[in-house]
N, CA, C and O of each residue as an XYZ file, in Angstrom:
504
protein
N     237.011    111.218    112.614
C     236.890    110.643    111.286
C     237.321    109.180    111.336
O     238.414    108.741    111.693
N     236.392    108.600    110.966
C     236.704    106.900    111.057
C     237.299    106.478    109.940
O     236.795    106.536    108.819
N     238.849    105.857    110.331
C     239.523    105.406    108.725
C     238.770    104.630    108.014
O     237.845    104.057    108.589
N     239.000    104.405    106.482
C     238.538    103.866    105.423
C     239.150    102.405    105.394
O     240.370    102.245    105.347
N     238.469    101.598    105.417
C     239.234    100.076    105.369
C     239.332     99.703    103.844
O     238.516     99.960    102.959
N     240.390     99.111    103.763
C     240.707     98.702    102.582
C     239.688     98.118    101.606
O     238.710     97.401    101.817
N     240.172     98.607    100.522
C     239.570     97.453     99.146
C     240.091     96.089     98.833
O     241.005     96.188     98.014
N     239.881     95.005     99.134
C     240.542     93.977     99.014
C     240.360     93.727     97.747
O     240.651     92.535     97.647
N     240.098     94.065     96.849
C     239.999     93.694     95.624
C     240.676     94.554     95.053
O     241.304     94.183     94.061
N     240.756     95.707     95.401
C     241.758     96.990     94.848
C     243.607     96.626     94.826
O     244.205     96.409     95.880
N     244.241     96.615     93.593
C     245.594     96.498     93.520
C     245.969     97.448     92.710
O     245.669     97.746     91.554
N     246.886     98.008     93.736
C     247.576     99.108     93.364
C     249.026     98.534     92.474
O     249.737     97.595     92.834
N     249.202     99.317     91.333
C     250.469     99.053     90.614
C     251.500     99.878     90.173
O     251.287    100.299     89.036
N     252.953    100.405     90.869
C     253.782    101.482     90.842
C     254.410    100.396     89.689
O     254.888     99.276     89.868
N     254.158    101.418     88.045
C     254.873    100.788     87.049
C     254.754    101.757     85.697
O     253.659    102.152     85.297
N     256.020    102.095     85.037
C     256.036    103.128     83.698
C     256.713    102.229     82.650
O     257.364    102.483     81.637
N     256.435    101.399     83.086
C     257.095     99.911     81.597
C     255.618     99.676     80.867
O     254.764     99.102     81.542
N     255.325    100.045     79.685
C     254.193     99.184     79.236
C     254.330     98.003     78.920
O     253.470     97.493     78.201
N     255.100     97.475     79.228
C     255.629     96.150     78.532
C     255.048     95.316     80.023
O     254.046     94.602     79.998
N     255.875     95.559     81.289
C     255.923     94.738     82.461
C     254.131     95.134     82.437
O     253.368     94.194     82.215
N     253.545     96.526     82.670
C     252.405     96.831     82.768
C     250.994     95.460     82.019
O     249.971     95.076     82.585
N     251.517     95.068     80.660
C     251.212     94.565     79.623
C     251.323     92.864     80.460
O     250.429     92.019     80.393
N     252.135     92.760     80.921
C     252.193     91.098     81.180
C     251.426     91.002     82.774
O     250.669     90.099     83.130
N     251.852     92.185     83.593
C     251.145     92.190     84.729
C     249.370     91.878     84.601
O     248.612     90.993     84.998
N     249.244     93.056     83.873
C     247.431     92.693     83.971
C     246.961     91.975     82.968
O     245.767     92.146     82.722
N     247.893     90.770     81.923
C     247.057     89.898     81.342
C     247.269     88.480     82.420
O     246.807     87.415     82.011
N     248.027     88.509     83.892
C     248.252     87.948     84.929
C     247.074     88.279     86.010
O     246.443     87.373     86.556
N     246.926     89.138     86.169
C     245.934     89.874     87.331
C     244.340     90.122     86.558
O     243.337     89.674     87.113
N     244.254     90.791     85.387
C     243.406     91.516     85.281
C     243.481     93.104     85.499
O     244.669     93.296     85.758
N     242.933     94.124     85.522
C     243.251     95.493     85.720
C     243.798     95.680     86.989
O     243.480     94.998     87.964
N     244.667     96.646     87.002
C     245.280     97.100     88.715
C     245.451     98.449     88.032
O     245.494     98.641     86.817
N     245.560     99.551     89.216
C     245.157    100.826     88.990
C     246.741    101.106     89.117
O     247.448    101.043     90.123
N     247.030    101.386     87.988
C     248.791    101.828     87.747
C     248.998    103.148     87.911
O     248.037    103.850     87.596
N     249.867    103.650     88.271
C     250.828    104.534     89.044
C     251.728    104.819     87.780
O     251.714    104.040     86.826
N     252.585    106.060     87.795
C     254.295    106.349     87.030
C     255.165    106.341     88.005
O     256.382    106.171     87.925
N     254.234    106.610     89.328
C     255.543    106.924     90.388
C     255.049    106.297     91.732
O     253.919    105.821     91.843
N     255.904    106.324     92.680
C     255.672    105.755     94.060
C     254.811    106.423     94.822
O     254.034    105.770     95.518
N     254.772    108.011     94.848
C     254.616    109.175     95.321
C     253.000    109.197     94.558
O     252.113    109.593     95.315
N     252.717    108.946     93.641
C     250.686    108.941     93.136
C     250.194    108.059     93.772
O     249.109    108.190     94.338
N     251.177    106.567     93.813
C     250.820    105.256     94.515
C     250.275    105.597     96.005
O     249.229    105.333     96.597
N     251.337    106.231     96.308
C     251.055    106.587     98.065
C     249.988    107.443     98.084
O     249.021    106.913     98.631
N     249.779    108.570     97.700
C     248.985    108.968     97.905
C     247.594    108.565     96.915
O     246.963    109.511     96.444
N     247.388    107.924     96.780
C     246.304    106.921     96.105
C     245.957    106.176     97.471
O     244.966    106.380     98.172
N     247.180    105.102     97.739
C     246.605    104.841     99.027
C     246.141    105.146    100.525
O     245.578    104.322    101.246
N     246.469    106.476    100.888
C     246.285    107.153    101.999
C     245.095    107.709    101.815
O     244.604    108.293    102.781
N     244.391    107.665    100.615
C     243.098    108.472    100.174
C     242.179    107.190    100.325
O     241.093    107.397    100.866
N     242.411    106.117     99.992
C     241.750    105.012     99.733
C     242.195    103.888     99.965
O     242.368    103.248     98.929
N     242.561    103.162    101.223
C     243.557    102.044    101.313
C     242.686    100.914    100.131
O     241.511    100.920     99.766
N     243.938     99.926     99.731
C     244.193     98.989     98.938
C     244.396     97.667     99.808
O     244.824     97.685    100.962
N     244.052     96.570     99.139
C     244.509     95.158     99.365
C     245.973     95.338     99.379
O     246.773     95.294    100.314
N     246.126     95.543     98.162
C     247.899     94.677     97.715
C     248.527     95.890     97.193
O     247.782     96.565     96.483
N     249.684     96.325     97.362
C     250.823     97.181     96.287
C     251.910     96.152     95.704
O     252.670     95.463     96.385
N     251.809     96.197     93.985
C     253.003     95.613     93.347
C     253.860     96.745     92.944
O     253.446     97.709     92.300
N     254.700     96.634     93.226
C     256.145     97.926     92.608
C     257.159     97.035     91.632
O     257.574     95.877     91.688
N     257.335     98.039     90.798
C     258.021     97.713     89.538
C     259.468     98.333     90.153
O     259.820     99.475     89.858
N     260.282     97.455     91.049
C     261.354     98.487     91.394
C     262.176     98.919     90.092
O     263.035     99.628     90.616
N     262.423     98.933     88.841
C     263.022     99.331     87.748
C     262.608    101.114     87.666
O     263.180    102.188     87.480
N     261.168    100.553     87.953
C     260.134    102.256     87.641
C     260.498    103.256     88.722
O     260.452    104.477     88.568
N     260.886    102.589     89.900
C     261.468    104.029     90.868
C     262.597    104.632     91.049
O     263.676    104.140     90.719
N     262.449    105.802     91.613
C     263.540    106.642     91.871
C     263.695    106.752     93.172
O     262.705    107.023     93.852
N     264.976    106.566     93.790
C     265.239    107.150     95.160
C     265.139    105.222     95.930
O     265.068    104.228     95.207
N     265.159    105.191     97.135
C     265.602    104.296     97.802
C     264.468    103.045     97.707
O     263.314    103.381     97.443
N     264.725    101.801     97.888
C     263.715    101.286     97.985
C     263.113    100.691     98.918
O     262.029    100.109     98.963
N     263.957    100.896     99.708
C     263.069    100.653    101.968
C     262.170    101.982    102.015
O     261.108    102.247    102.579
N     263.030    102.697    101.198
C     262.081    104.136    101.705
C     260.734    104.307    101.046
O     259.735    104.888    101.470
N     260.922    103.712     99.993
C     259.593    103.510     98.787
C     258.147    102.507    100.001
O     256.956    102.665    100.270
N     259.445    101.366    100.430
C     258.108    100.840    101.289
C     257.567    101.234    102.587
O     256.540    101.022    103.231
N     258.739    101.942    102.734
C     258.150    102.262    104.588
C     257.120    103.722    104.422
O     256.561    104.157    105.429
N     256.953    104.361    103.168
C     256.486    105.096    102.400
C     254.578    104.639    102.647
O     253.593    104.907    103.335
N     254.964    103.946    101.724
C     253.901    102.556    101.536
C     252.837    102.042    102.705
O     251.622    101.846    102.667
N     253.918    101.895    103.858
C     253.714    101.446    104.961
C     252.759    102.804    105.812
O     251.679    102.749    106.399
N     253.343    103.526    105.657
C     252.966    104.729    106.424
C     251.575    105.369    105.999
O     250.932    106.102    106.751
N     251.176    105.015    104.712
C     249.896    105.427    103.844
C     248.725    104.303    104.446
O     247.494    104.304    104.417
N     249.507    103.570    104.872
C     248.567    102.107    105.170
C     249.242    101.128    106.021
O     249.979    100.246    105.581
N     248.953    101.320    107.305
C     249.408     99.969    108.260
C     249.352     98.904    107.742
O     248.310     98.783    107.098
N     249.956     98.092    107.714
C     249.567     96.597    107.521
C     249.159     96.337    105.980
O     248.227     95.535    105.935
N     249.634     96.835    104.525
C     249.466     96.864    103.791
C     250.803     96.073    103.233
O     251.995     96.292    103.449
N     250.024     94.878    102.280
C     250.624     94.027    101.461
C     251.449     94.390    100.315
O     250.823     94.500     99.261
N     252.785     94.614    100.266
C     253.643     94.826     99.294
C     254.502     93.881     98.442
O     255.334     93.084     98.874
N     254.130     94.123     97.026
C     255.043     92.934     96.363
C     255.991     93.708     95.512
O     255.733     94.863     95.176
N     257.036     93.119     95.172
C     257.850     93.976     94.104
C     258.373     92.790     93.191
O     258.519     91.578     93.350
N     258.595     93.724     92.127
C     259.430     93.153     90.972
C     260.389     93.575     90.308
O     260.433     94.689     89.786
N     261.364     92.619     90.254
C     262.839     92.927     89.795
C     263.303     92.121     88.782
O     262.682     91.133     88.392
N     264.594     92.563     88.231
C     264.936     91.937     87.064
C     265.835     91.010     87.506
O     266.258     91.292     88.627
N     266.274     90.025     87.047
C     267.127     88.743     87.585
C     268.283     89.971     88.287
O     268.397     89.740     89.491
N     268.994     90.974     87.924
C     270.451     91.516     88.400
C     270.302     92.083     89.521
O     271.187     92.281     90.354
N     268.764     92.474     89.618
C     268.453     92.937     91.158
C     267.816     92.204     92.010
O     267.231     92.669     92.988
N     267.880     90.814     91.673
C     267.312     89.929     92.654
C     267.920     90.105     94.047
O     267.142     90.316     94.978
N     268.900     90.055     94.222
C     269.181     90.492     96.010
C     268.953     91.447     96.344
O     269.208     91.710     97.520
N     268.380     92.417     95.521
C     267.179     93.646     96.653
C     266.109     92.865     96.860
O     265.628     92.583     97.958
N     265.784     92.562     95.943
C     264.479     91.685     96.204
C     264.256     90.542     97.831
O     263.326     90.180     98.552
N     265.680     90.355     97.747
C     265.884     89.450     99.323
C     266.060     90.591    100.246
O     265.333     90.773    101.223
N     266.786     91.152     99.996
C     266.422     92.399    101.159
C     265.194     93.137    101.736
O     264.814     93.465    102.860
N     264.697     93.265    100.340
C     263.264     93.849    100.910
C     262.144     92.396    101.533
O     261.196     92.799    102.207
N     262.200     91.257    101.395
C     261.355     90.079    101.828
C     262.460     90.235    103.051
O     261.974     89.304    103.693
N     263.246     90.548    103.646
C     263.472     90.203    104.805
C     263.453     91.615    105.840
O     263.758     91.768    107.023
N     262.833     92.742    104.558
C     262.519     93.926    105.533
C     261.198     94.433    105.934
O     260.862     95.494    106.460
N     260.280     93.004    105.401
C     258.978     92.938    105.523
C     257.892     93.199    104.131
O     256.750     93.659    104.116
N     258.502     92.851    103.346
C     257.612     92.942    101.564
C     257.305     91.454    101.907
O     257.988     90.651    102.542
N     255.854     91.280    101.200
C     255.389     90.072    101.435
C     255.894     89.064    100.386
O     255.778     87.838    100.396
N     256.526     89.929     99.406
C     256.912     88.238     98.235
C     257.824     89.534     97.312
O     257.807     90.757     97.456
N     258.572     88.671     96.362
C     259.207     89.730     95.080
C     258.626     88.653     94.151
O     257.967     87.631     94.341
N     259.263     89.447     92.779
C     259.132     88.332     91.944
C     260.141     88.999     90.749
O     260.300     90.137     90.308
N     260.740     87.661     90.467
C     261.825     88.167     89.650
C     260.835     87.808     87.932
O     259.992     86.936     87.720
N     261.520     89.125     86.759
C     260.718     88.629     85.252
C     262.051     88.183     84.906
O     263.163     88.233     85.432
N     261.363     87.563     83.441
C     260.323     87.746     83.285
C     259.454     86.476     83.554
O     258.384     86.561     82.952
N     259.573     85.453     84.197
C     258.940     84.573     84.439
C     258.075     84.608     85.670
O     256.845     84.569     85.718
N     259.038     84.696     86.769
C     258.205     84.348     88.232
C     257.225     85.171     88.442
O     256.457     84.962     89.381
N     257.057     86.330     87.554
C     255.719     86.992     87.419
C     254.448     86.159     87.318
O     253.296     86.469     87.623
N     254.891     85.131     86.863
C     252.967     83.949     86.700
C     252.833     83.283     88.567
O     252.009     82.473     88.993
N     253.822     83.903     89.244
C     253.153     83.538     90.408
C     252.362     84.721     91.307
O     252.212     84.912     92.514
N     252.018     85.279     90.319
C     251.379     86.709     90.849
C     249.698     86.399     91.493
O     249.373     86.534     92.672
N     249.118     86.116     90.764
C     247.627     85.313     90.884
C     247.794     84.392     91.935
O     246.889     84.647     92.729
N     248.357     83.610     92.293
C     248.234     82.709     92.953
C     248.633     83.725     94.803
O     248.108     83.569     95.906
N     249.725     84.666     94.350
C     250.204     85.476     95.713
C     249.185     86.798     96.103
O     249.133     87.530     97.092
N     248.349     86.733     94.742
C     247.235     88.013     95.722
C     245.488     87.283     95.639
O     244.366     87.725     95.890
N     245.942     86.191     95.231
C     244.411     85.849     95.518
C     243.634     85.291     96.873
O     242.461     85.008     97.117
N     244.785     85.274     97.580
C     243.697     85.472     99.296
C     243.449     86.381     99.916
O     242.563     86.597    100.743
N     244.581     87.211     99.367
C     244.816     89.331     99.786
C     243.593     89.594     98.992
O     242.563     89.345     99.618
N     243.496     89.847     98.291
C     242.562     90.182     97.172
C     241.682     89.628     96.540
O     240.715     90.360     96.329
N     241.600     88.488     96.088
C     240.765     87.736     95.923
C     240.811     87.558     94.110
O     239.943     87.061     93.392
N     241.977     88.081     93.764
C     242.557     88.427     92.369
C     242.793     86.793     91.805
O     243.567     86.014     92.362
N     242.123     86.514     90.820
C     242.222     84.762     90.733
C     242.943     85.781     88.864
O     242.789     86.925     88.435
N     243.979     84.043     88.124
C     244.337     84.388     87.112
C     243.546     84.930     86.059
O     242.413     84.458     85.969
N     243.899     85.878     85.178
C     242.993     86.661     83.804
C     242.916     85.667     83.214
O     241.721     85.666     82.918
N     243.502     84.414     82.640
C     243.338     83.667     81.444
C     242.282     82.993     81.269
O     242.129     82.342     80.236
């Protein structure tokens, strides 16, 4: 069985905030949202993706494990997360455990478009 190569246009989104959900895709445009890490993953092992954004607020349980999770559904798959200013030093932890970018809200979220549009090809909604 020959693996499925990614959707580069496909962005996956682990997020149960309608609010973050709400600012994300008037930033992106649609991304196929998740409640949990665990639909995410297996979403992507069925169908690899360009990009995964994680709402780390929205998960439960560890968050290396969330990506190496991630990782394991899809080699070489682009992970971004987002945190709230108090968890910004996970956010450095995980960019130095191989997540390709964080982004702290509610602002540094407008650098979202600009960080998946060569992954993806995701240019800004506005």
């Amino acid at each position: 069985m020959t693996p499925t190569k990614p959707s580069k246009r496909r962005v996956v989104f682990v997020c149960r905030s309608p609010a973050c959900r709400t600012q994300v895709e008037a930033l992106i445009g649609a991304a196929e949202t998740y409640p949990s890490a665990v639909d995410a993953c297996l979403s992507v092992a069925r169908r690899p993706a360009g990009a995964v954004i994680v709402n780390l607020e929205d998960i439960q349980g560890s968050e290396r494990d969330i990506v190496a999770a991630m990782r394991r559904a899809q080699s070489g798959l682009r992970i971004y997360t987002i945190v709230k200013p108090e968890d910004e030093p996970c956010g450095r932890r995980l960019l130095r455990a191989g997540v390709a970018d964080y982004f702290v809200l509610p602002g540094d979220i407008r650098r979202l478009p600009q960080a998946l549009s060569a992954e993806c090809g995701v240019r800004s909604a506005d």
